[in-house]
N, C-alpha and C positions, 0 to 999 in steps of 0.2 A: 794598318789596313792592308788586306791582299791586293798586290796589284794586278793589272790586266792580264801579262802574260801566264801568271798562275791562276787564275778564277778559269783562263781559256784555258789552258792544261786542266786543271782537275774537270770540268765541266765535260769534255772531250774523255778523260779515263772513266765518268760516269756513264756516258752515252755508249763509250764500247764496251764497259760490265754488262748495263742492262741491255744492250742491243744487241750480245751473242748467246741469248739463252734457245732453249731448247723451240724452236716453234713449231715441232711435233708431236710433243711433250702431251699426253693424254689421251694420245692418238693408239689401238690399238694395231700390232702389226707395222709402224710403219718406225722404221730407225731413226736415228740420229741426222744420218748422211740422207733421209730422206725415202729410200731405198725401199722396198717391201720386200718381208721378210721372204725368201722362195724356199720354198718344200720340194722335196725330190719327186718326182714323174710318178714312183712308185705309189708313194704316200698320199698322192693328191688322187690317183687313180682308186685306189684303197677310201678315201675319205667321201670320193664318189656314191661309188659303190653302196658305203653304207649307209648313206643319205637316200639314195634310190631304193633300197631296200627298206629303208621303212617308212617312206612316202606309199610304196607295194603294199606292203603291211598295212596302214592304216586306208587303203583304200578298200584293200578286200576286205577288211574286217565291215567299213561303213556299209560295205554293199552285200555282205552277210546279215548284218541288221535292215538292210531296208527289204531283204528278201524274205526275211523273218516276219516281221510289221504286216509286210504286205500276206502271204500265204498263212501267219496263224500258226505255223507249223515252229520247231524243232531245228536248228538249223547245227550240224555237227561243227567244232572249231577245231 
C-alpha cells in the first residue's frame, strides 16, 4: 500500500497540473498572462471610423424611408 508521504506528493502534483490551466481560456481577446490584446492608435482610430460610418449609413438610409412612407413620393438613393 502507498504510504503517507507519496499519496501527499502525488495528491499535491495533481493539484498543481490541474490548478495551472488556462483560466482565460475561452475568453476572446484576452491572453494567457491575462493581458488584452492592444491594437495600434492607427488601427483602433480606423476601426472607429468604420463603425461610425455605417451607424451614418443606416441611419440615413431609415430616415430616407420614413420620408418616403411619410410623403408618398420617390425618394432618390
Amino acid at each position: 500500500m502507498i504510504n503517507k508521504s507519496k499519496s501527499f506528493f502525488l495528491l499535491t502534483c495533481l493539484f498543481l497540473l490541474f490548478g495551472c490551466s488556462n483560466p482565460y481560456k475561452g475568453f476572446k481577446g484576452v491572453e494567457t498572462k491575462g493581458m488584452k490584446k492592444k491594437k495600434l492608435p492607427s488601427q483602433q482610430l480606423r476601426d472607429d471610423y468604420d463603425k461610425a460610418s455605417k451607424k451614418m449609413v443606416r441611419a440615413y438610409k431609415k430616415e430616407q424611408k420614413k420620408t418616403k412612407r411619410r410623403l408618398g413620393s420617390e425618394v432618390k438613393e
